[in-house]
C-alpha positions, -999 to 999 in steps of 0.1 A, spaced: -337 435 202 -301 446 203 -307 478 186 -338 488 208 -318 477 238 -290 499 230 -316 530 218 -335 528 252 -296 528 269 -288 560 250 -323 577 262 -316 564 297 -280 579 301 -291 612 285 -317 616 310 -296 605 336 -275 631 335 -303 654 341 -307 639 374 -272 620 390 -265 651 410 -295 643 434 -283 601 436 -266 602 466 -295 615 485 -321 596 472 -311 561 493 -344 567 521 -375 548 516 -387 583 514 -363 594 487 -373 562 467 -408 569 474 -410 605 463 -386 588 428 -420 566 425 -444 588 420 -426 614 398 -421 581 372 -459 573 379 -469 611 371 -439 613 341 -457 611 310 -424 619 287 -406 585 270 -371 598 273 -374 610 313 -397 585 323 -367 560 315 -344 580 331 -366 583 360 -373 549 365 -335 537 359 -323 566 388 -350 548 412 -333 515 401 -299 523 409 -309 543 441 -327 513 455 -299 489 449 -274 516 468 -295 520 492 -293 501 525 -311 470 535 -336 493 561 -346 517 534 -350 493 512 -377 478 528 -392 506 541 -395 513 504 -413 480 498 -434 484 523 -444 521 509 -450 500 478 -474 475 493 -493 504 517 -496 535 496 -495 521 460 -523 499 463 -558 503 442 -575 538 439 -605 539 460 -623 565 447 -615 552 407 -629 515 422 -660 530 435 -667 551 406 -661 521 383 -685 502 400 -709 526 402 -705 532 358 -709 497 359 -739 489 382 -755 515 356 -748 502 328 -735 465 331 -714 459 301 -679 452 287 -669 482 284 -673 490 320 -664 460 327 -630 460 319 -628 501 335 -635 482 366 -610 456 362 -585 487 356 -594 506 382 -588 477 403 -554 474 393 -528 485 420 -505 515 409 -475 497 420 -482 474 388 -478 499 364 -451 515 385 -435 480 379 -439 483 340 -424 513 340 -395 504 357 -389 476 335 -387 500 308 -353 508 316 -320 490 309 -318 460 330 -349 467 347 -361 434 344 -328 420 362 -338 446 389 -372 438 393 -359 402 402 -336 411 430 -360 432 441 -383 407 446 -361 388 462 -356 411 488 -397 409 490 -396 371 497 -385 370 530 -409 392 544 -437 381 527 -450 356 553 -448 378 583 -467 410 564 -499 406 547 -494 437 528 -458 425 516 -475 393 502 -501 416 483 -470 432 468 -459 398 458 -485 387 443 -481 413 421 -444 405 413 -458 366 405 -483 380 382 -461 407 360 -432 379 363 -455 350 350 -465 372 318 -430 386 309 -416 351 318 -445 332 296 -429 304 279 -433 316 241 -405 342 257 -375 316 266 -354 306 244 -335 269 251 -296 270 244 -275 241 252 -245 252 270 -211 227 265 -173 238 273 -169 262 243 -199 286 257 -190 319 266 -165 317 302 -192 343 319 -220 318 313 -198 289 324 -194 307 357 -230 311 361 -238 273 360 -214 271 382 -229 302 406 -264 285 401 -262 250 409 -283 236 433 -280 199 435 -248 185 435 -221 214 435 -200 222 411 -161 228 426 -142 241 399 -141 247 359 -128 215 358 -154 202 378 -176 216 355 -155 203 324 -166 170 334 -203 176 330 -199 191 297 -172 186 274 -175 143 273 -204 140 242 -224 123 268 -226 147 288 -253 178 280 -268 205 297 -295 223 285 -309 262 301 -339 284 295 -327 320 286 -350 353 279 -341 380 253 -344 408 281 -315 390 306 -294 381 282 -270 353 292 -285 349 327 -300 318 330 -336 311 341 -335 272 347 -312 247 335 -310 210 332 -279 184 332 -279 151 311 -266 121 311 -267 94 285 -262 59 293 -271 22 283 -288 16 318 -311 29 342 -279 46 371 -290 38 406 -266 59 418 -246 95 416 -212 87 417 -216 66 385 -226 97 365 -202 123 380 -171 98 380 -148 112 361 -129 82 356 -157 66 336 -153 52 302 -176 78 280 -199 66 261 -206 75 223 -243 90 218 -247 68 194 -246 36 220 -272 53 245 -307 41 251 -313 61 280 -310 100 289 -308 111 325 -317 142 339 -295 144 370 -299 178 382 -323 209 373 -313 240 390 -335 273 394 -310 300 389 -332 332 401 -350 330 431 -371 365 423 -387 344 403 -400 322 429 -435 305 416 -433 312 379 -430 274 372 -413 264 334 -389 235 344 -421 208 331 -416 228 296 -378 223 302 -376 185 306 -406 178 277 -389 197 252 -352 189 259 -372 150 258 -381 165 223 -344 179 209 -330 146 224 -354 124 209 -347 144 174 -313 142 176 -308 107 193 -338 86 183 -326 50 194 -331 69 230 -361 43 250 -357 64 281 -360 93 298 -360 95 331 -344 114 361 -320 107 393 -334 131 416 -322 136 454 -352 132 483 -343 162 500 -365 157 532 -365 119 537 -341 121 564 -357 147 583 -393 130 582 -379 96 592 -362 112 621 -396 122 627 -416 90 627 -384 80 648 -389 106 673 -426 96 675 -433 66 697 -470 60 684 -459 62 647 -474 35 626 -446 42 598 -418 25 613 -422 -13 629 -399 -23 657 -377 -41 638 -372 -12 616 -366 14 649 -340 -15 655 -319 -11 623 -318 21 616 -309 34 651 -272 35 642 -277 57 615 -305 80 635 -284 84 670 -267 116 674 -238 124 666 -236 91 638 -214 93 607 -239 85 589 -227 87 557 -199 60 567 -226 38 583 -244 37 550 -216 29 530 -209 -6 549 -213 -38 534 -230 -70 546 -263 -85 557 -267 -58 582 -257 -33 556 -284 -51 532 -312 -49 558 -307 -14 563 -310 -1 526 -339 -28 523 -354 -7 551 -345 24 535 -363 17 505 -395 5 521 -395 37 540 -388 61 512 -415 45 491 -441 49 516 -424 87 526 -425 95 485 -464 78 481 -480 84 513 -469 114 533 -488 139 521 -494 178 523 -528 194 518 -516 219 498 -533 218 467 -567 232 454 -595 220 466 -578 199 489 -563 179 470 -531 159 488 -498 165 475 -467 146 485 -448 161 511 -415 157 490 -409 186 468 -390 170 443 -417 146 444 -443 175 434 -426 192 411 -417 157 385 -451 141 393 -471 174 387 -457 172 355 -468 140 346 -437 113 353 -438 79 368 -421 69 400 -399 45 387 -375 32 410 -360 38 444 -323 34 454 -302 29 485 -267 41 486 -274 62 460 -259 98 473 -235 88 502 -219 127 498 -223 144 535 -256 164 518 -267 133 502 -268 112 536 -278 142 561 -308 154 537 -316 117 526 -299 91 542 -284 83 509 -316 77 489 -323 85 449 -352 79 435 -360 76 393 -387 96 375 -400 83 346 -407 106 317 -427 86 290 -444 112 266 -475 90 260 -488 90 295 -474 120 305 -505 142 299 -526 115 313 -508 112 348 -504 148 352 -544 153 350 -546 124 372 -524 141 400 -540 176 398 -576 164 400 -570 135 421 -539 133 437 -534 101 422 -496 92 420 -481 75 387 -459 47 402 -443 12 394 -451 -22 403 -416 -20 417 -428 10 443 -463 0 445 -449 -33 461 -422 -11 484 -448 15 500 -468 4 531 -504 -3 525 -524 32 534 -547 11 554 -516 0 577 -502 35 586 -518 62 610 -527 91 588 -489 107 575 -508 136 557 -497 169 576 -510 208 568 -499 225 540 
């Protein structure tokens, strides 16, 4: 790979040189556009990549406007080829085969696509193609041509990204310092200060992390997971990221954590491969540490709060009881430290985070999003989605687990355990797509409101 890499880099520069003294004036959407269909016409291997890395590095240079007035060239006037569609059909129609057949199904392909291919061609294309997209993902909801053009990112981006491409590395303190900084750069969940922050989380031996890399980006990760092993099931965050802790020798765990999984490129948005993540770092752990019993996460409930502000709000509610309304106005009422209030101790403080758990329980079980196929119901939680769509068990629910100001604001301190038990996996995960049927504990089944009880919590995709 290294050698084709650096032969396709000495191609590129060569025909770059043929072309740099035209750069600075090709930053218009215009410019860029005119760069587009000279690589789409370009039948030569040495130009073409010099064509489509010019158009590359012109785009990035260029400013945000033209940019997007580029994109939106792309989605407009590189679309599908009428007349090659209706010619197709018509070869088709008279003579019905798979031959014609699959001339349709390339005349139907949009030229941006295999403008796309070609640009990937060229050194650090695919790295390109990602931030491009990411400056197509903001603009995708308010143009309907723009999402077209997205689509087609998703469906180039979930073939070069397929997962017999990654390759799983375990990062620890002795990886490279420019990888290092990128875990730091790309975590999502609970944020990493410093390199000694991030010394913490991986040189103890009971400490991992695990990341998803692909041969064209090099050491950029893709997705990445931390671990924690311990001899109990943590019911809370600052037990796992104390750095005063006692460590613990592999050898003495039965139980592996994952406490954070962090998407590191958002042009890549939709192309879903943290379920093959967390089975197959279940797989090297289980290989390398087979006294392991568990696996299961600590996962944040990022929109808790914000939904039982809601039900708060809403007079008519049936989630919340009057009692409940009682004992958690403190930590609802503007302006509330809520963080502090959640830290108390006491009866009051345990009939809050009693409260707290009911309510998360029914918010993780019960409010619901009608966003999958065939109207299926999906839990408004996305965490909730993405660990129960890949076939874990809603273990357990904590109070004061996260009392960090993101921790209370997003989730008035709750964590919640998913349960990743590779004989059931499969069997919950078909469950949940075809169903909606949530894999959950006695422990939850008991916390969450009765369905019957509650006015109907589902709300539109």
């Amino acid at each position: 790979m290294s050698f084709f890499t650096e032969m396709m880099q000495q191609i590129s520069d060569r025909g770059r040189a043929l072309m740099s003294a035209r750069r600075g004036e090709a930053r218009t959407a215009k410019a860029l556009q005119a760069l587009a269909e000279a690589l789409l016409s370009n039948r030569g291997e040495a130009s073409s990549v010099a064509r489509a890395a010019e158009l590359l590095i012109c785009y990035a240079a260029a400013p945000r406007e033209e940019r997007e007035g580029f994109l939106r060239c792309l989605a407009v006037d590189f679309g599908p080829d009428q007349a090659r569609i209706d010619a197709a059909i018509t070869a088709y129609q008279a003579n019905p085969g798979a031959t014609t057949a699959m001339a349709l199904h390339r005349a139907a392909e949009p030229r941006r696509q295999d403008l796309l291919r070609r640009l990937n061609r060229a050194p650090g294309g695919t790295l390109a193609l990602l931030r491009m997209r990411e400056d197509v993902l903001p603009l995708r909801r308010a143009e309907a041509a723009l999402a077209d053009l997205d689509a087609d990112f998703e469906h180039l981006f979930a073939s070069w990204f397929n997962r017999g491409f990654l390759t799983l590395r375990r990062i620890d303190w002795a990886s490279p310092a420019h990888v290092l900084e990128k875990i730091i750069q790309y975590e999502a969940v609970h944020r990493i200060e410093s390199f000694e922050d991030l010394k913490l989380r991986l040189a103890p031996s009971d400490r991992l992390l695990y990341a998803f890399f692909h041969p064209a980006l090099a050491d950029e990760p893709l997705i990445f997971v931390e671990v924690a092993l311990t001899d109990a099931i943590p019911q809370s965050i600052d037990r796992i990221l104390d750095g005063r802790r006692t460590e613990l020798a592999p050898a003495d765990a039965d139980t592996a954590v994952f406490y954070s999984i962090s998407n590191c490129q958002k042009g890549l948005a939709g192309v879903s491969f943290g379920n093959f993540l967390i089975k197959q770092v279940v797989e090297e752990l289980r290989r390398d540490l087979p006294q392991l019993r568990r696996f299961l996460t600590l996962s944040p409930v990022p929109g808790f709060a914000a939904w039982l502000e809601a039900q708060a709000r809403d007079e008519e509610s049936g989630a919340l009881e009057p009692t409940e309304r009682e004992v958690l106005a403190p930590i609802l009422a503007e302006g509330a430290d809520r963080a502090a209030l959640l830290a108390r101790d006491g009866t009051d403080a345990d009939k809050l985070h009693e409260t707290l758990r009911r309510l998360c329980a029914t918010y993780l079980v019960r409010a619901t999003t009608m966003r999958g196929e065939r109207g299926v119901p999906r839990p408004l939680d996305p965490v909730a989605r993405f660990h129960l769509g890949n076939g874990a068990r809603l273990e357990h629910v904590h109070a004061r687990a996260d009392l960090s100001a993101r921790g209370a604001a997003q989730a008035a301190g709750m964590m919640v355990n998913y349960l990743y038990d590779l004989d059931s996996i499969e069997r919950h995960h078909e469950a949940y797509a075809e169903r909606g049927e949530i894999a959950m504990s006695n422990e939850v089944r008991r916390l969450a409101k009765p369905q019957k009880a509650l006015r109907d919590l589902a709300v539109p995709g």
